[in-house]
N, C-alpha and C positions, 0 to 999 in steps of 0.2 A: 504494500500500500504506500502510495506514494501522493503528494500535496504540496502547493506551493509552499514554500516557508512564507509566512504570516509577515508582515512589515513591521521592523521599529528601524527608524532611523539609524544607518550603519555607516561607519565612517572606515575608508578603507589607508592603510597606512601611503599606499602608491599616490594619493591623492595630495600628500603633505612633502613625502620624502625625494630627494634626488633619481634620476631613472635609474634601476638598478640596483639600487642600496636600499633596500629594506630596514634601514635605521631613519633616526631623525631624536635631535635634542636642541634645546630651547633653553634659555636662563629667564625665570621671572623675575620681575620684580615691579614695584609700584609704577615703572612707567612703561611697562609691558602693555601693548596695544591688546585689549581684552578680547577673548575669540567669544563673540555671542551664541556661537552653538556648543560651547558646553555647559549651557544655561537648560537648553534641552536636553531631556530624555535622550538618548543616545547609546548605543554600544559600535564597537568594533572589533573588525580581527586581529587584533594582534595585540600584544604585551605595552604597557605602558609604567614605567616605575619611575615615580619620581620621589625628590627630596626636597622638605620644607626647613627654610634656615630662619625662617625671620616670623612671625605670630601667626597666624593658625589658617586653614581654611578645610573649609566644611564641605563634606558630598553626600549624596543619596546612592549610595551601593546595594544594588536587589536589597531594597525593602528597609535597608537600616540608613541612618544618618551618623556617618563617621566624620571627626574630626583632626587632621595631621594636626599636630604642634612643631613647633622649632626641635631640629633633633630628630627626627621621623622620618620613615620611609615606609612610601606605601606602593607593593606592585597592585595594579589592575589585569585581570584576567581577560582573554580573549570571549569574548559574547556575555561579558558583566554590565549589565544594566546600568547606568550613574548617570550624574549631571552635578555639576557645581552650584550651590543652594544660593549664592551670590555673588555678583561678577567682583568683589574687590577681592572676596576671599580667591577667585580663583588668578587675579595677579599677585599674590603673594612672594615674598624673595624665595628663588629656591631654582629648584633642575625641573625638566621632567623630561623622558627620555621615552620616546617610542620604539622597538622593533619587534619584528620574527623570530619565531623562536630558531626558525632556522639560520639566522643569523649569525646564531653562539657557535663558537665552537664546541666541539662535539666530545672534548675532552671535560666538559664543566657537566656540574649537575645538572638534572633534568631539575626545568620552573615546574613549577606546579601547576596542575589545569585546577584547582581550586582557592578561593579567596584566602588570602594570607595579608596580617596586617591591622593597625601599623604598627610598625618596629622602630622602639628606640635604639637608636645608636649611641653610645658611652664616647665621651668624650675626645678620645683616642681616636676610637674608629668614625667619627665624624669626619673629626680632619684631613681624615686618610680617603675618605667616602670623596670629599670635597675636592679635593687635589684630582681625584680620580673624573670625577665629574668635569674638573676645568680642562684635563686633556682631552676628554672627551670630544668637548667645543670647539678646544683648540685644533684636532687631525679635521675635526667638519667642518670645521668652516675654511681653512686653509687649503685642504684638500690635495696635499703634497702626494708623491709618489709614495708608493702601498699605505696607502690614508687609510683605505678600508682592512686590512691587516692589523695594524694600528687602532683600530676602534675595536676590532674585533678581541681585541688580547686587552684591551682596556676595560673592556666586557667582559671578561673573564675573572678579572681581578675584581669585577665589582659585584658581579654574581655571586663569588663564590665569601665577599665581607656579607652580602645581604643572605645568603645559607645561615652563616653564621650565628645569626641572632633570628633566625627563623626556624634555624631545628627543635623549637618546642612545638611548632606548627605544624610541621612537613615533614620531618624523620622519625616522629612516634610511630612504634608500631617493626613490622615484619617487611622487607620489600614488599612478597607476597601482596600485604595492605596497600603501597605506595603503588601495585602497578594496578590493583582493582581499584582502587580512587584514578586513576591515569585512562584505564579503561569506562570507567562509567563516567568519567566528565565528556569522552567523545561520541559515546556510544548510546547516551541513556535515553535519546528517541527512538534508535531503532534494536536495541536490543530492554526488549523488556520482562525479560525470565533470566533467574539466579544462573540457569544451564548454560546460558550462552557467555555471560563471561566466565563460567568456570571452562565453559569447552575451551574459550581463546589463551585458557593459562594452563591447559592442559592438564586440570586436574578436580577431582570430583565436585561438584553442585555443595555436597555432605561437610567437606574439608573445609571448602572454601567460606561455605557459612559459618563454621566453628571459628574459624582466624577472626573474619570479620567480627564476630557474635563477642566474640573474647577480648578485642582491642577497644572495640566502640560503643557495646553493649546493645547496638542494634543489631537486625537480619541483614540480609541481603536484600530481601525483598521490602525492608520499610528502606534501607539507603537508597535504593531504586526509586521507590514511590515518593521519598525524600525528593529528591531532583528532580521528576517529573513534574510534581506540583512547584518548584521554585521555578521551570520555565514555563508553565502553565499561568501561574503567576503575573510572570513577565510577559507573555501575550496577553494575556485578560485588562493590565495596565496600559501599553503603550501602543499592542496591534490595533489597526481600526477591523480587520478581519471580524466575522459573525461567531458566534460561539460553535456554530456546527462547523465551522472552517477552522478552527482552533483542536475541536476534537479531531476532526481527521488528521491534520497537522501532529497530535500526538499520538496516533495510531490507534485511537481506540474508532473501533468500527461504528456504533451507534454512540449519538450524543447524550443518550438517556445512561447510558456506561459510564461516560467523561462525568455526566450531573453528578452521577452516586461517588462515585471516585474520588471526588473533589472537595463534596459536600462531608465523606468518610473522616477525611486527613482534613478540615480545616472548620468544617462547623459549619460554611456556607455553600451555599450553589456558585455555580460559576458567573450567572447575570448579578447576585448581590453583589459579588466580590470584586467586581466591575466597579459595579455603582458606587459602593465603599471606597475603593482605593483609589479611581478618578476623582471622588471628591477631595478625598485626604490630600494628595499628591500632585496632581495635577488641578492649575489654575485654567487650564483651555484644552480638555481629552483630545480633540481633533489636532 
């Protein structure tokens, strides 16, 4: 079963960045020319981590209102929901660094395909953050011979400071864990039974619930149902799509399925939870 993907506003990184270079980084600060589309609702594909040096600013991340402080570091995931809750907070002093994950070299850790964040950085690893970041600007905007080599190993060094103070986030747990969270952040529209990511790890349905069951205290089948309902969520907020174009979208064959499903895991029907969260959230639904 197959359906258009649903419409939120998607901002592609090829749109921002040099031809060819799947990166792009920016230095804010109060005389930073404001981008008014990230005042909207908005996601895109690709990684964005930035650093706030100087007083604070505020986002709406699927569902929560997070705020960076000085000292902070926060990645954004690919197809995370956000908007900056007001345009001064979003010129703030600081970095913010767009790319692909293909990008990195392939010697550094796998990022995360789930929300992480923010991360204080101690005083040390600021500095170091800092320094890192201004070479960063400096090979990109200069753009000398192997510039992109150069960003690439600068990316490396600053991935692996931002590991650092995220492994209470991201290395809890068994690989095992880390690649079924890796699988089900790409997979959790079109694989919707516990079998098919145990098939892709090549090992029992039975096992693989045990691992999970024992690190996070939930199933398999509530992490699953977990995820479904946070992009179910996410279209029922920002798609203008019909509710029955949302449930095919998520693979459920009749919409009277998607109702119970939704209604199950959150208390509401999927037309309340519309109405609700366009009012909360949204000043103009359209």
């Amino acid at each position: 079963m197959s359906a258009p993907v649903p419409l939120i506003t998607s901002h592609e990184l090829g749109n921002i960045s040099p031809a060819g270079v799947p990166f792009y980084i920016e230095k804010l600060s109060s005389t930073t020319v404001k981008d008014e589309r990230m005042l909207h609702l908005h996601r895109h594909d690709f990684y964005v981590l930035g650093l706030c040096l100087e007083g604070a600013t505020t986002h709406m991340l699927d569902f929560k209102q997070v705020t960076i402080k000085a000292g902070e570091m926060l990645l954004l995931i690919p197809g995370q929901v956000h908007q900056a809750m007001d345009i001064e907070g979003y010129g703030v002093n600081g970095y913010m660094i767009a790319f692909n994950a293909d990008f990195l070299l392939p010697i550094q850790t796998a990022l995360p395909n789930y929300p992480v964040g923010p991360v204080q950085l101690p005083a040390a690893d600021l500095q170091q953050a800092l320094l890192i970041f201004s070479q960063l600007q400096k090979e990109y905007i200069e753009r000398s011979p192997q510039f992109v080599a150069m960003l690439q190993h600068y990316m490396a060094l600053l991935i692996m400071l931002f590991h650092r103070h995220t492994a209470p986030y991201t290395q809890t747990g068994p690989p095992l864990l880390r690649r079924y969270k890796e699988l089900l952040a790409t997979h959790f529209n079109e694989w919707t039974k516990p079998a098919q990511y145990a098939s892709a790890m090549h090992i029992s349905a039975d096992h693989l619930n045990e691992v999970i069951k024992q690190h996070t205290g939930q199933t398999l089948s509530a992490h699953i149902s977990e995820r479904r309902i946070l992009e179910a969520k996410r279209l029922l907020l920002h798609a203008k799509e019909s509710i029955k174009e949302i449930a095919w979208h998520l693979q459920f064959n009749e919409v009277s399925y998607f109702n119970r499903f939704f209604k199950q895991h959150t208390g509401f029907t999927p037309a309340a939870f519309r109405e609700k969260a366009r009012e909360k959230y949204l000043s103009d639904p359209e």
